[in-house]
MARSEDO-727026 format. One record per residue (C-alpha): residue in three letters; x, y negated, z. Coordinates in steps of 0.2 Angstrom, whole numbers, plus 5000, padded with zeros to 4 digits. Each point is the difference from the previous one (the first is absolute). Last residue first. Layout:
% MARSEDO-727026
alaXYZ
...
% end
This chain:
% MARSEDO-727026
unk506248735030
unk499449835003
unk498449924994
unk499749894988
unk499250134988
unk498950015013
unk499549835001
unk499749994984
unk498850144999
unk499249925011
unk499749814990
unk499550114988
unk498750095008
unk499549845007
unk500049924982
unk498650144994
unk500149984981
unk498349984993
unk500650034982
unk500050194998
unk500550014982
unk501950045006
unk499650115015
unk498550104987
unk501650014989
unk501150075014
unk499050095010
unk499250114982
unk501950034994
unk500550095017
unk498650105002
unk500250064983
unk501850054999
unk499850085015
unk498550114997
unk500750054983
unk501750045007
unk499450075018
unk498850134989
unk501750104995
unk499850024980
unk499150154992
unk498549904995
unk501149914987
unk499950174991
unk498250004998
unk498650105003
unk501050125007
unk500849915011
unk498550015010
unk499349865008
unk499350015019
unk501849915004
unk499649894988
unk498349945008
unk500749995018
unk501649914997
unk499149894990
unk498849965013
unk501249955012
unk501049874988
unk498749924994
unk499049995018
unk501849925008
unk500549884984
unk498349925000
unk500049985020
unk501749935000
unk499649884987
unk498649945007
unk500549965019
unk501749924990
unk501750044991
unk501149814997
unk501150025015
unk501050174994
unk501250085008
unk499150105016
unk498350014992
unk500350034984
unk501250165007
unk498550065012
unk498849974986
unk501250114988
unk499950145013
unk498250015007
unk499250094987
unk501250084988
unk501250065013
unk498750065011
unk498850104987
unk501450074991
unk500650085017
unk498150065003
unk500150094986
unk501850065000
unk499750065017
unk498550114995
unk501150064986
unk501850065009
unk499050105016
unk498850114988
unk498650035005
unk499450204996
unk499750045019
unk498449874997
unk499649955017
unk501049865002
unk498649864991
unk499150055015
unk501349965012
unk500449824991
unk498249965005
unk500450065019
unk501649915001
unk498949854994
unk498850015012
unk501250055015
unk501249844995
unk498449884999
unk499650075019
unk501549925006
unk500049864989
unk498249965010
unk500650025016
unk501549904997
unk498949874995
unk499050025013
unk501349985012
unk500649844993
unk498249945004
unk498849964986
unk499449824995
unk500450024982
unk498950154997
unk499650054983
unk501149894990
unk501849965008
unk499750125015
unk499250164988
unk500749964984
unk501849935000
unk500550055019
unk499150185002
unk499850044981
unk501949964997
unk500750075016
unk499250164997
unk500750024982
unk501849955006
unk500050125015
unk499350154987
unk501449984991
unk501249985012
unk499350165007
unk500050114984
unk501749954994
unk501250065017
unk498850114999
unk500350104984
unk501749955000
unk500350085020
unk499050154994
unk501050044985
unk501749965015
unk499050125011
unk500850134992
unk501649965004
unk499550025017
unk499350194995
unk501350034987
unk501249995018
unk498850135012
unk500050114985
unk501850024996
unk500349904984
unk500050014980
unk498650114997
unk498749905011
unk501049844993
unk499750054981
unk498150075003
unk499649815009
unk501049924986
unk499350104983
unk498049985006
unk499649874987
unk500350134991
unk498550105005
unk500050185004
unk500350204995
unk501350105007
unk500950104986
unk499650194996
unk499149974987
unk500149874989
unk499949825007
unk498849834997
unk500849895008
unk501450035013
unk501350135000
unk500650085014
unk501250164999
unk501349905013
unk501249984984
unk498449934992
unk499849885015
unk501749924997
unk500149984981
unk498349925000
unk500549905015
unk501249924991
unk499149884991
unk498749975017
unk501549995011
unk501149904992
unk498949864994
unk499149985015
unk501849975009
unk500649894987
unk498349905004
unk500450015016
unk501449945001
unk499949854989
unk498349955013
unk501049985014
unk501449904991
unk498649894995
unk499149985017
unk501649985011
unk500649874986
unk498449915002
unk499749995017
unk501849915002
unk499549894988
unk498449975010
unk500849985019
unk500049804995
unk498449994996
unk499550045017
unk498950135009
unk499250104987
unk498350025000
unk499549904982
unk501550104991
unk499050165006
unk498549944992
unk501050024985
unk499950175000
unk498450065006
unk499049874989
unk500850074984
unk500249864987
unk501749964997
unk500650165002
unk498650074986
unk501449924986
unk501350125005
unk498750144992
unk500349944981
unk501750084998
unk498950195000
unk498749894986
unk501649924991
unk500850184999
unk498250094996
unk499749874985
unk501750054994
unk499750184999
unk500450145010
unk499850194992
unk500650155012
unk498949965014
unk498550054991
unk501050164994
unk500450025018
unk498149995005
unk499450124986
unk501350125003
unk499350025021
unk498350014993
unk500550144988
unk501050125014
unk501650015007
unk500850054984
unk499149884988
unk501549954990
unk499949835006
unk500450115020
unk501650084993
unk500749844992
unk499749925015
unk500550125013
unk501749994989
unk500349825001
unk499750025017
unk501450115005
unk501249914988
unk499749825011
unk500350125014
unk501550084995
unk500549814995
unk499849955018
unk500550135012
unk499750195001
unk498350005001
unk500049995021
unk501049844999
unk499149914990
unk498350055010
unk500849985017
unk500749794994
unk498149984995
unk499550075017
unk500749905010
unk500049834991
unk498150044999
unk499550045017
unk501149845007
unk499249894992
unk498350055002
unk500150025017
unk500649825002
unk498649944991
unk498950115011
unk500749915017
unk500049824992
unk498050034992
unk499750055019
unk500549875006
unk499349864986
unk498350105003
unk500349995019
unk500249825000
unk498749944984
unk498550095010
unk500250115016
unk498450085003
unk499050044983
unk501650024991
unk500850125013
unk498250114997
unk499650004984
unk501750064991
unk499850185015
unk498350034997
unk500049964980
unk501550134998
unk499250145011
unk498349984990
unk501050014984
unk501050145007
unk498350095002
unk499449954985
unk501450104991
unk499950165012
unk501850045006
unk501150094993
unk501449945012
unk501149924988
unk499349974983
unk498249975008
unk500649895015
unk500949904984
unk498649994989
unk498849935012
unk501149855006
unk500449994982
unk498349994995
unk499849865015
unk501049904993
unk499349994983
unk498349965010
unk500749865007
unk500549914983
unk498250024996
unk499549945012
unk501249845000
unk499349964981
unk498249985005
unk500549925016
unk501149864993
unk499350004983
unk498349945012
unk500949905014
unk500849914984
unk498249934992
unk499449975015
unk501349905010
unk500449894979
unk498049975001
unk500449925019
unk498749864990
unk501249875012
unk501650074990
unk501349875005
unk501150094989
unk501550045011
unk498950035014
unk498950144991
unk501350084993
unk500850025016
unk498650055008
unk499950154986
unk501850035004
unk499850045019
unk500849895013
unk499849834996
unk500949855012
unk498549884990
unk501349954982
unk501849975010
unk500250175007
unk499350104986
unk501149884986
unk501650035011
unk500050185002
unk499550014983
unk501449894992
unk501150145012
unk499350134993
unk499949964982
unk501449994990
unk501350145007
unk498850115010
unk499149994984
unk501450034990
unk500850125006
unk498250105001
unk499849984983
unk501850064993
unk499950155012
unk498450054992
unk500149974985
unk501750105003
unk499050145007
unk498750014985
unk501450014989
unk500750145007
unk498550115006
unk499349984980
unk501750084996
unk499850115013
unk498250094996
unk500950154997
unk498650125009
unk501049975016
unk500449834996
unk498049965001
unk500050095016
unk501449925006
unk499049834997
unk498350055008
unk500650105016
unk501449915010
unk499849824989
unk497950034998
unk499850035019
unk500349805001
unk501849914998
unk499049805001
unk499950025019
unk501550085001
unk500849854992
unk499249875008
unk500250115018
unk501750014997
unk500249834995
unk499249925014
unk500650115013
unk501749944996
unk499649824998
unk499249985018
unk498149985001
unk499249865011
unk498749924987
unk498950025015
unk500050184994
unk498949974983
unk498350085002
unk500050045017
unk500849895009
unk499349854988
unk498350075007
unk500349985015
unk500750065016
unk500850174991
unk501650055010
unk499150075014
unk499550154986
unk501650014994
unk500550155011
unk498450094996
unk500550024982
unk501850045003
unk499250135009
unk499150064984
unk501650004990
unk500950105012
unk498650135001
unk500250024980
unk501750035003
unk499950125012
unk498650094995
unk500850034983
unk501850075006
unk498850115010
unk499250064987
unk501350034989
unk500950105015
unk498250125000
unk500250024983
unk501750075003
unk499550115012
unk498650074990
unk498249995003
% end
């Protein structure tokens, strides 16, 4: 073992240490299950927005998106970031504080499947069932995206057994989740957000730098392209630039088509249910954007330029000639900062792939515990269990499903950038249009919603396993479909739905009323 493998691993264990002790420092802080799944609704604006953000920035912005740029993916990197950025806006910018507001007045919920549930009056808990299900079904899959990366990375830098940095990954995600809930998840999301941040505007400004500034490097990977379509570095490495090369119109509005999964995605928005006050949420919100401007310029730089960087290092990734290391281009940040920096440094900045795949993983797996826990097992299965069991029960829920998303892992051929598209689709689709319905509009109902909910998750599903080769239109983003559909079925079943709950109405009024 090297010395400077030796630095890498101790950046590492420092790090990943941290995060566990933040772990066993929020234990005390969990005394219900409010605690645990939401913070006491205690949670100041900054870590509220980083975690937001970091939570929503997975594995797939530090390994998924500069891989695609590094293979010229960046036009679809582009428009996929300013979907992005235009979606998460607006959510923070029409939505979290109405959703704040609606939780707190309809039964204090704390998960989004109770919230559902409370909003609707939903005595069949059919909306609990039907969301616990897309909730776990699409969380796991999530998760195992995460832990690729975490897998990926200890295999780029320390050529380590893949399953074993699967293993290390799912250790370390499982075990601050498990005992410090909402607070250590927020903390820790705070800490790798942080981390993240500061990696990329770093190493972006290096790179420039290091190619002789801007236009040289603008020219520099102009030529590793025309040199890699003409099948230089090998023919799978042409194929994928040549893929890259051609960008229609259905692939703009499908990249653009991302910001709609921010109104859906249970790890996000739950984060504008835990914040302290409505006041602190404009300030949340510009922390949270300008955080998230960063680092997709960051992502950009670094996985575009990379190509230009690594190749003046002899490194090109792909499938490469001889003489060239051979790897994964998903892999282009974690080779880039163990070129770039002393060991000891690419090891902490390093951990910012590990910090996104967690800071993803554990709210994830929060989210899809507390759902089963609060909205299947004490709202159906058990309702006479204790606060403890509850917690129990999450706890175990967050194993289970770790463990699930653990099998789905162990392909070393995942890729990062389509498992989260997937399950991306599948939350935007789903829970977003219900979430807007239910905040702006009176008129939806218990029917509606549960129309609008099963539409819009099995589309997702069923086009998603559709080739666009059956048919161009198969080539679109799944969100759009799935959207679009689950929207249109709430309202009309809304609209023919004539037993009209006037409680619900008389509610929804009441929280309309309310003052920001």
């Amino acid at each position: 073992m090297t010395l400077a493998t030796v630095a890498k691993l101790i950046a590492f264990a420092l790090y990943l240490g941290m995060m566990v002790y933040v772990g066993f420092r929020s234990v005390k802080k969990n005394n219900s299950s409010s605690d645990f799944f939401l913070g006491g609704r205690k949670v100041g604006p900054w870590v509220t927005a980083l975690s937001a953000e970091a939570s929503d920035s997975s594995a797939w912005l530090l390994m998924g998106l500069p891989g695609l740029c590094y293979l010229g993916g960046f036009r679809e990197t582009f428009w996929t970031a300013i979907g992005l950025l235009a979606g998460t806006y607006l959510a923070w910018l029409f939505i979290a504080k109405p959703l704040r507001k609606c939780s707190i007045t309809f039964g204090d919920s704390i998960t989004i499947p109770e919230f559902l549930t409370n909003r609707f009056k939903d005595k069949t808990h059919l909306l609990s069932v039907i969301s616990v299900i897309f909730i776990v079904f699409f969380f796991t899959i999530y998760t195992a995206s995460g832990l690729v990366a975490c897998a990926k990375l200890f295999e780029s830098v320390f050529g380590l057994n893949y399953y074993a940095g699967l293993v290390i990954g799912l250790i370390v995600i499982l075990s601050y989740t498990i005992l410090g809930g909402y607070i250590a998840v927020c903390t820790t999301d705070f800490i790798q957000g942080t981390l993240i941040f500061v990696a990329f505007i770093i190493s972006a400004v290096i790179a420039i730098i290091s190619l002789g500034g801007f236009s040289d490097s603008v020219e520099s990977v102009k030529t590793f392209m025309v040199r890699a379509q003409s099948g230089e570095f090998g023919e799978v490495l042409k194929s994928k630039f040549l893929a890259n090369k051609y960008y229609s119109g259905v692939f703009i509005v499908s990249a653009l088509a991302w910001g709609l999964g921010y109104f859906g995605m249970p790890h996000i928005i739950v984060r504008f249910m835990g914040i302290r006050s409505n006041a602190e949420i404009k300030k949340a919100r510009r922390i949270g954007i300008s955080w998230m401007l960063i680092a997709y310029i960051g992502t950009f730089i670094i996985g575009t330029l990379g190509t230009s960087y690594l190749y003046k290092h002899g490194i090109i990734l792909g499938d490469a000639v001889a003489g060239f290391a051979t790897g994964d281009a998903e892999t282009v940040f974690s080779v880039t900062m163990s070129k770039m920096y002393p060991a000891f440094i690419a090891g902490i900045f390093l951990c910012a792939i590990l910090a996104a795949s967690m800071s993803t993983a554990d709210s994830q797996l929060l989210v899809a515990s507390s759902a089963f826990s609060r909205d299947i097992f004490k709202n159906i299965l058990c309702k006479k269990a204790s606060e403890k069991t509850v917690l129990n029960v999450s706890r175990l829920t967050v194993l289970v499903i770790a463990a699930v998303g653990f099998i789905l892992a162990l392909n070393p051929k995942s890729s990062i950038f389509n498992l989260v598209s997937y399950a991306w689709a599948g939350f935007g689709a789903t829970f977003g249009p219900l979430i807007l319905l239910a905040l702006f509009w009176k008129g939806i109902t218990n029917k509606g919603a549960i129309a609008g909910l099963l539409l819009g998750g099995i589309t997702v599903v069923v086009w998603h396993g559709i080739s666009p080769d059956v048919h161009w239109i198969f080539g679109i983003y799944e969100i759009i479909p799935g959207f679009i559909l689950n929207l249109a079925a709430a309202v009309i079943v809304s609209l023919l739905d004539k037993n009209k709950n006037p409680e619900v109405i008389a509610e929804f009024e009441r929280y309309k009323a309310l003052d920001d």
